[in-house]
N, CA and C of each residue as an Amber inpcrd file, in Angstrom:
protein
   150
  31.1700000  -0.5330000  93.3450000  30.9360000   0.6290000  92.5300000
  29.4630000   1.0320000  92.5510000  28.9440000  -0.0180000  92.6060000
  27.0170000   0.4870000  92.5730000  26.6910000   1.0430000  94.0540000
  27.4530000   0.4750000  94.7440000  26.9110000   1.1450000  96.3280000
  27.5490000   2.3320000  96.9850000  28.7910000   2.6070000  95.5370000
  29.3140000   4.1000000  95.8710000  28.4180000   5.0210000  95.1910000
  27.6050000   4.9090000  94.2580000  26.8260000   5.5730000  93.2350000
  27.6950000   5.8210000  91.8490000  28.4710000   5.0150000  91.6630000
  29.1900000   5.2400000  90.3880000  28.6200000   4.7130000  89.2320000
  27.5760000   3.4950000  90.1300000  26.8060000   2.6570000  88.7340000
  25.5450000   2.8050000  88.8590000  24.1490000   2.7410000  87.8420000
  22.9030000   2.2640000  87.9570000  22.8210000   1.3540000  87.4450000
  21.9210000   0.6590000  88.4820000  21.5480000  -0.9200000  87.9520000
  19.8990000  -1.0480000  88.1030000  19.7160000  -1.6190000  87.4660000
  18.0340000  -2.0590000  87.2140000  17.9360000  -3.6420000  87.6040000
  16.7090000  -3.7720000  88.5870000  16.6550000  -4.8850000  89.1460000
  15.4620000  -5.6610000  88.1720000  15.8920000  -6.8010000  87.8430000
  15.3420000  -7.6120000  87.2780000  15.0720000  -8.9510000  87.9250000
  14.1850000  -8.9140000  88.3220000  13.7420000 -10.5190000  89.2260000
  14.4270000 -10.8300000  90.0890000  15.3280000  -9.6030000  90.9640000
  16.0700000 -10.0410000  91.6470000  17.6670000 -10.1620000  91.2100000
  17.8320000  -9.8130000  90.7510000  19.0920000  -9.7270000  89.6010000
  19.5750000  -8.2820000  89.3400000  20.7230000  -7.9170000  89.5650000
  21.3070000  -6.7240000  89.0470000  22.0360000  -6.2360000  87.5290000
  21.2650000  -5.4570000  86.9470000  21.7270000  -5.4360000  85.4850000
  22.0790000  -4.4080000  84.7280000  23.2950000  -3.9040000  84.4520000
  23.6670000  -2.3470000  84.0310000  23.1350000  -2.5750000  82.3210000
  22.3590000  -1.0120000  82.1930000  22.2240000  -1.1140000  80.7860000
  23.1240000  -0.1130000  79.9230000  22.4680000  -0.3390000  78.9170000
  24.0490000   0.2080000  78.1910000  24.1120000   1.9280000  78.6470000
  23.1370000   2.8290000  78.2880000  23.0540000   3.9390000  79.0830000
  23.8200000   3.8610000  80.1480000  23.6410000   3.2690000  81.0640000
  24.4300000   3.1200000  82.2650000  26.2150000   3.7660000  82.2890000
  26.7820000   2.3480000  81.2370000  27.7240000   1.6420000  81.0340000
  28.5420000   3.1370000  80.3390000  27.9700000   3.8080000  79.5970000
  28.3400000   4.2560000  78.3640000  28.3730000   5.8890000  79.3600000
  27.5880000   6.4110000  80.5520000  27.8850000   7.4190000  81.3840000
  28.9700000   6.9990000  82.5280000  29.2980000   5.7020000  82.7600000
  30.5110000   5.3750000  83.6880000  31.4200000   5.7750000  82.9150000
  31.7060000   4.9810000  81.7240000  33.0070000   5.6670000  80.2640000
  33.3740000   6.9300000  80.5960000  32.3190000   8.0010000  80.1470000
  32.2230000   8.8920000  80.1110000  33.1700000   9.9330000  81.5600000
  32.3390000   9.5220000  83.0010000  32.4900000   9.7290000  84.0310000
  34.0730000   9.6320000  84.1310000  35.0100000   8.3080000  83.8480000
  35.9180000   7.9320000  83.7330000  36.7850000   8.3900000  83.2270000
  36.3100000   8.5830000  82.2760000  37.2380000   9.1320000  81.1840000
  37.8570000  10.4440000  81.3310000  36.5500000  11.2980000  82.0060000
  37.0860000  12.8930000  82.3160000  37.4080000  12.9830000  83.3020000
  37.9500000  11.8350000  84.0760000  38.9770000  11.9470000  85.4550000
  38.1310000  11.8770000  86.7890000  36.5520000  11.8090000  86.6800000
  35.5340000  12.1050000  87.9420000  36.5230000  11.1030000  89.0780000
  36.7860000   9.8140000  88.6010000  37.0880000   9.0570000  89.8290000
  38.5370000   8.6900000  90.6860000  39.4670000   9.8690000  89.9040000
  40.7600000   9.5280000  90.0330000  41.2490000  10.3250000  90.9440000
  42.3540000   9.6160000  91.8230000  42.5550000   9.8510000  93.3970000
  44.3880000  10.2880000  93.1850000  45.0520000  10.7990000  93.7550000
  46.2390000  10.7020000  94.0270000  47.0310000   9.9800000  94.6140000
  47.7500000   8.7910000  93.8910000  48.2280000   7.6810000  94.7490000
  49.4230000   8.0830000  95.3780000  49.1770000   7.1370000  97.0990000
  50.1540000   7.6990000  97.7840000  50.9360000   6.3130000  98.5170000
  52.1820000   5.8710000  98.3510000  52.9070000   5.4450000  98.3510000
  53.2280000   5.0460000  99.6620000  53.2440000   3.7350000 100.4510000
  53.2240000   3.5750000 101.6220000  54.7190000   3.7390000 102.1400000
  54.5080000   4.2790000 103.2750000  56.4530000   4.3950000 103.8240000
  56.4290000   3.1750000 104.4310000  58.0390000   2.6820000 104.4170000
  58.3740000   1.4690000 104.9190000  59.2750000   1.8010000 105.7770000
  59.2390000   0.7940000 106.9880000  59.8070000   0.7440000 108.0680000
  61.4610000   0.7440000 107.9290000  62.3210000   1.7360000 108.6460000
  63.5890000   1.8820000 108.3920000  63.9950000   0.3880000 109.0090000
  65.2640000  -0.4800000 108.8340000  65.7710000  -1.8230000 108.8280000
  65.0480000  -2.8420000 108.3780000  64.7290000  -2.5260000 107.1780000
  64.3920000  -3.7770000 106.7010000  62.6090000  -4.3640000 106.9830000
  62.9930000  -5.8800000 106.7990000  61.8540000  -6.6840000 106.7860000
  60.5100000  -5.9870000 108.1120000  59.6120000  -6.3480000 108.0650000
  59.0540000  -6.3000000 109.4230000  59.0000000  -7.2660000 110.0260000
């Protein structure tokens, strides 16, 4: 998620650390649908097993 740009993180000594700002605009982002995809349903092979 951080290397899609969905998150900011602040580096601390080497350490990755979301602050609440952060946390609280992902919610947000989320919430009003920014990241939601149309799921699509894999077709399966006619006879059975593969």
């Amino acid at each position: 998620m951080r290397r899609k740009g969905w998150l900011v993180t602040t580096n601390i000594c080497g350490r990755l650390y979301l602050t609440a700002e952060a946390i609280a605009e992902f919610t947000r982002r989320a919430e009003a649908g920014e990241f939601s995809k149309i799921h699509v349903t894999p077709t399966r092979a006619k006879g059975g097993v593969l």
